[in-house]
N, C-alpha and C positions, 0 to 999 in steps of 0.2 A: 120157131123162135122169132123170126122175122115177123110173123102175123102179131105176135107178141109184144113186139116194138125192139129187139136187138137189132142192132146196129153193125156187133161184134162177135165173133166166136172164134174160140180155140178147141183145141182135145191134146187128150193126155193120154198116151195109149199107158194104159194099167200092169203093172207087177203082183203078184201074189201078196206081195206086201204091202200092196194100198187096200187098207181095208178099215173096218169101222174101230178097231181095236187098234194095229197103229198107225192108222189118220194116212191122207193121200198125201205124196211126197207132189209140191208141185213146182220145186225148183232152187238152187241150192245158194240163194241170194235174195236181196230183196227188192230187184229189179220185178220179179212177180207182180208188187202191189200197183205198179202201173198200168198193169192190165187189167188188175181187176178192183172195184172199187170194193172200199171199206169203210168201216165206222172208223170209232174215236180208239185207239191204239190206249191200252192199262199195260199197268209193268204187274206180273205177276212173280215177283223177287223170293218168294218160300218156297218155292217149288226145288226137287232135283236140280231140275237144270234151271235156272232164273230166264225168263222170258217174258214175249209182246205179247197181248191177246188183242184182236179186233175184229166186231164181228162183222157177217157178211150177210146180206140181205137174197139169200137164196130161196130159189121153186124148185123142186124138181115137178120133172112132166116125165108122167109114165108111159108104158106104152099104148092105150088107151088116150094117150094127150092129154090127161085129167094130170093139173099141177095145183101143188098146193106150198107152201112155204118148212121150210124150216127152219123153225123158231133158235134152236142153239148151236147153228151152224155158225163157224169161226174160223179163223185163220189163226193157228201158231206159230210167232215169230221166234226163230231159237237163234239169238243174236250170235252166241259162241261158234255156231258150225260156219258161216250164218246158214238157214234156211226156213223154207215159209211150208209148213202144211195145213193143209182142210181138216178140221176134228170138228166133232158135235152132228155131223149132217144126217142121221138116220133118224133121232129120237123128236117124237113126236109127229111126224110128215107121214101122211097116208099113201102118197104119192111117190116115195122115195125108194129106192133099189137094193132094197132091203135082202133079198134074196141073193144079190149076186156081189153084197160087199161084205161076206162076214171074212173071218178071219179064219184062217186055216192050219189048224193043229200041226205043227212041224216036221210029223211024220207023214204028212199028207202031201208033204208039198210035192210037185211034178219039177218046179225051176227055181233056181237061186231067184236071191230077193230081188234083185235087178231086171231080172229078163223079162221081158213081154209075156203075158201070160193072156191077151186078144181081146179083153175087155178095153172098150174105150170111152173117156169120158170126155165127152163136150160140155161147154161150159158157153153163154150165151151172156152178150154184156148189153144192157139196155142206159141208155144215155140220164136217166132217172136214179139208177146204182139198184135197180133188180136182178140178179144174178140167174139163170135158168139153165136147169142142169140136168143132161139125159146119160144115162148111159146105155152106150152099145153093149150088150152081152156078147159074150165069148163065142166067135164063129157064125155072127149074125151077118145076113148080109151088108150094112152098114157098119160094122165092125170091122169085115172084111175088106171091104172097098174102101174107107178109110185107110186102113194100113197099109192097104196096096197100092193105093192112086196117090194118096194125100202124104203121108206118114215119109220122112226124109231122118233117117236117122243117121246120115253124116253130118249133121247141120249140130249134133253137139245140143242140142234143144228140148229142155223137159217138157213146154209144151210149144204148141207151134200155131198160126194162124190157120182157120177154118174159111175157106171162100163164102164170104157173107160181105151183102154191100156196106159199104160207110168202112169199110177196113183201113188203116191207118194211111197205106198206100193211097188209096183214093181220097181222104179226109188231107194229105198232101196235095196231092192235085188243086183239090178247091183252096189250097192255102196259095198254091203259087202263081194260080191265076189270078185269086185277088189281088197278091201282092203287084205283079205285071199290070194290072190295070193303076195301081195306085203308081208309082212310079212313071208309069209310061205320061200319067196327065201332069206331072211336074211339078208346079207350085200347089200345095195346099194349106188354106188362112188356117190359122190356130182357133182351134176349137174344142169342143169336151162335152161328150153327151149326155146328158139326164136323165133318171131315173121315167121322166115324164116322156122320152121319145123323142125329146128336141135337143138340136145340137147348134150351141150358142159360140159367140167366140171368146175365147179365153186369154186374157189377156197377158199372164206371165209370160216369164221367158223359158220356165221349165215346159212348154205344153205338147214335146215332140211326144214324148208318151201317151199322149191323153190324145192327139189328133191322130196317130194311127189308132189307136181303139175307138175313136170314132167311126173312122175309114172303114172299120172291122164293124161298126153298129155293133159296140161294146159299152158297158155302159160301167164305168172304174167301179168297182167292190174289193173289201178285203176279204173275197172268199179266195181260201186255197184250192182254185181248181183252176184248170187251162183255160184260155181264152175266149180260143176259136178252134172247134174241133177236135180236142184235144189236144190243139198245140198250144204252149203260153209264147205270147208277142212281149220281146223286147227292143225297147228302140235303144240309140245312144248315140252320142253325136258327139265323145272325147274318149278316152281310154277305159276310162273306168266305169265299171258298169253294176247295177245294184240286182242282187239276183234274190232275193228274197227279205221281206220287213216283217219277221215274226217280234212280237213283244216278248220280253222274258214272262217264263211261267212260272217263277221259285226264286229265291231270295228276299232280300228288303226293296228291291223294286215291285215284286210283285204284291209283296205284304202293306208295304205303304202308299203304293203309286207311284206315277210318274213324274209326278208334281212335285212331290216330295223327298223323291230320288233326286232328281234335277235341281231344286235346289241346297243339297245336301253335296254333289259331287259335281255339279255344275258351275260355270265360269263367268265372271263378269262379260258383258258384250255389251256392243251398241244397240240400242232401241229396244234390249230385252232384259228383264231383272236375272233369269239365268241360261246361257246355253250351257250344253252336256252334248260334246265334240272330240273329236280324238282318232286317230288312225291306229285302233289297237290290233296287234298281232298275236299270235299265240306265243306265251310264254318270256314276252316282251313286256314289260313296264310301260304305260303309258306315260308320256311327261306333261300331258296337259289335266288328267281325270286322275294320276296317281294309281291307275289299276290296273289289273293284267290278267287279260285273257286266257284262258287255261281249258283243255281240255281233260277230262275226269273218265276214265273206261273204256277208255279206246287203245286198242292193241296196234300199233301200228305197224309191225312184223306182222301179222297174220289179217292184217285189214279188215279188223272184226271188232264190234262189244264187248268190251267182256265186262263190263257192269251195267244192267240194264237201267239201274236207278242212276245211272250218270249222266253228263250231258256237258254242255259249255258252259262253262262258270267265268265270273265275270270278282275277281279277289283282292280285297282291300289288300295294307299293309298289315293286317293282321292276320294272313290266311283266311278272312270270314267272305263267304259268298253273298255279293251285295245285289245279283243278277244270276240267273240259271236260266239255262234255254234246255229243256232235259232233251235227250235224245229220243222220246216217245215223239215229242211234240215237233221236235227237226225234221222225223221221220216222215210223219206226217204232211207237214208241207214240201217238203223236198218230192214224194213219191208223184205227190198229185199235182205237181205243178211241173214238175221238170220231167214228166216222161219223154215228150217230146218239144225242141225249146227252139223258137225262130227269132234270131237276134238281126237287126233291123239298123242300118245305120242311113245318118241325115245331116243338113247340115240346114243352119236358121237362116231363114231370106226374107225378107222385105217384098212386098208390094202394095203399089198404091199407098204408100203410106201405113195398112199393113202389115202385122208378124204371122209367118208362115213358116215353111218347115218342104224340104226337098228332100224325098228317100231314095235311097242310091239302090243299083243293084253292083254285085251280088247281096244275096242274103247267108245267112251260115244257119248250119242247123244245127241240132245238136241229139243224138237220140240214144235210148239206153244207157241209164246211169240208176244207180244205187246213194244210201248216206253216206256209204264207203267212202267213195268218189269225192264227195262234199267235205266231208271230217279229212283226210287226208291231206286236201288242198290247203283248209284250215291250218292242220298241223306242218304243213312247209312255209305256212308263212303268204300263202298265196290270196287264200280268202282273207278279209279284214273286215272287223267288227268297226262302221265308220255313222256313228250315230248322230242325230242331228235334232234334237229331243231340247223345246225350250219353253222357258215360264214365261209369258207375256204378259201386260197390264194394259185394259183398257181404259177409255176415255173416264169411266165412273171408279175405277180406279180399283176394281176386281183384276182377279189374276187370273187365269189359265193356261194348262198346259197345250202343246201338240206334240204328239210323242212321233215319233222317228227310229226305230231301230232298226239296224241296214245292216246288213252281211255283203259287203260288193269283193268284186275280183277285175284286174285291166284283162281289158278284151283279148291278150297274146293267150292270156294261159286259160280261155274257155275250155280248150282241148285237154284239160286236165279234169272236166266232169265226166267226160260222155266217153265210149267204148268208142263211137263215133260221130266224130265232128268234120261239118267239108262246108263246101261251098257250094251257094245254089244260084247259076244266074237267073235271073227272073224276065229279062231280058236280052236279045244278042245285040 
């Protein structure tokens, strides 16, 4: 796998029940999809139980080392329970362990559905989102020495980390050395790097974000994925902090634009024909936009979906959804961006004449969180939809929008995402 280009691997030691007929159980949350990459997440709403699909760019490699793909291999999201299984991975792949994943007639079985039955599946994560996937057969000596050396089954964990280098542990490492060299040098001028490799100086007064992603030889995108390493870098240098700017997917913002939203629900301002501003809360009336935030299928007793075609709705005075962020598409960014999350504080300094930017240590991390986590903070009021979305006109007298939509939270209540959040000095 490593010759291969993973970076990462896990195993999942196998039950009688993981099999091609009812799909590998691979963990009873959707903290899973942080480890493992995936496609574009559909709601499939007709089914029995309504659920996510998204597929996965899986090899399996045989024993012979000969791997080939499997074309309909997918993750099911079953929001209600919640939990994620592997379905689709035999059909088609010549390569795939076809023999030792069928399904076993129920008079056959030797163990309840649960118990270990010595099959084990490793699972290989390559930095690209190729997935490669072997399995240990039952009583093989790598099945064996797996479950005997590796395998910790007090730790509560459906699947567990494989000793393979770049492991998140050490992808830590390189994060907190970087960070100790950037702090330990002190002042650094404001800056923001280019698509082109150069890193120029930037002259606003927002650019503490942009000069550590320089620092980091990042270069700003709105792709939903981590940083550096898999961890995403946030700076902040006052309380409140923006943790995610997805655009809505659904409503009349999405049907008309942003342009056209803004100025429909947007406010007089200086120097601009319309801003669209507001501190909205769930289940709060906005008094500047007149509209209110709402969440739609979210159980919050059982901190689960329970309507997968739901999501955050954003509702006129007439009940009409004027904004929809569905909960496919939160998922989505939420998984891939905040697996694991290094929040970064600073404060703006002057030199030579001069704007710069001083990062402090500690650093706070944050790792292991779910949409759970995210939707629940929402729904106490904690996260806030704080948008910054305006029409501008320039010198020839055209308009344009810049769109802004911001989901932030004040820095106290980070430790309401993550199972665990601490601090990290970077320096003593």
């Amino acid at each position: 796998m490593v010759d291969l280009g993973a970076t990462r691997a896990f195993f999942k030691p196998l039950s009688e029940n993981d099999n091609s007929k009812n799909q590998v159980y691979l963990g009873g949350s959707f903290q899973i999809l942080q480890q493992i990459p995936f496609g574009d997440i559909t709601v499939t709403p007709d089914n029995k139980n309504p659920n996510y699909k998204a597929s996965i760019n899986l090899w399996w490699i045989n024993e012979d080392l000969q791997y080939a793909p499997a074309p309909t291999a997918q993750l099911i999201l079953y929001a209600r329970y919640p939990e994620v299984r592997l379905s689709g991975f035999l059909m088609n792949c010549p390569t795939a362990p076809r023999a030792y994943m069928q399904a076993i007639h129920p008079e056959d079985r030797k163990k309840n559905n649960n118990e270990k039955d010595g099959r084990v599946l490793i699972l290989g994560i390559c930095p690209n989102g190729k997935v490669y996937g072997y399995l240990a057969s039952q009583n093989s000596p790598l099945a064996t020495s797996i479950l005997s050396e590796l395998f910790d089954p007090s730790s509560g964990k459906t699947i567990q980390n494989f000793p393979l280098a770049g492991s998140p542990d050490a992808n830590k490492t390189a994060l907190i050395v970087r960070l100790k060299n950037i702090v330990q040098s002190g002042w650094h001028e404001s800056m923001r790097m280019y698509p082109d490799g150069s890193k120029r100086p930037y002259l606003a007064q927002n650019g503490g974000g942009y000069t550590l992603e320089a620092l980091f030889d990042i270069i700003p995108n709105g792709k939903a994925e981590p940083d550096y390493k898999g961890w995403e870098l946030k700076s902040l240098a006052g309380t409140r902090i923006t943790l995610m700017t997805p655009e809505p997917d659904g409503g009349f913002y999405n049907e008309a634009g942003a342009k056209t939203f803004t100025l429909q629900y947007g406010h007089d301002s200086p120097d601009v024909i319309k801003y669209f501003t507001g501190t909205h809360k769930a289940d709060v009336k906005n008094t500047t936009s007149n509209l209110t935030l709402t969440i739609k299928g979210y159980d919050k007793t059982r901190r689960a979906i329970s309507d997968v075609q739901g999501g955050v709705y954003l509702l006129n005075d007439h009940q009409e959804p004027v904004a929809i962020w569905s909960f496919s598409s939160l998922i989505t960014h939420w998984s891939r961006k905040h697996a694991h999350a290094c929040y970064v504080k600073y404060v703006t300094a002057s030199k030579n004449g001069k704007n710069g930017f001083i990062y402090h240590s500690p650093v706070y991390l944050g790792e292991k969180t779910d949409i759970s986590f995210f939707l629940e903070s929402m729904q106490n009021g904690l996260i806030v939809y704080d948008p910054a979305t305006k029409v501008v006109q320039n010198s020839n007298g055209n308009t344009s929008v810049k769109a802004r939509s911001q989901f932030r939270i004040n820095f106290n209540n980070l430790k309401t995402l993550y199972e665990k959040f601490y601090e990290q000095a970077v320096i003593v």
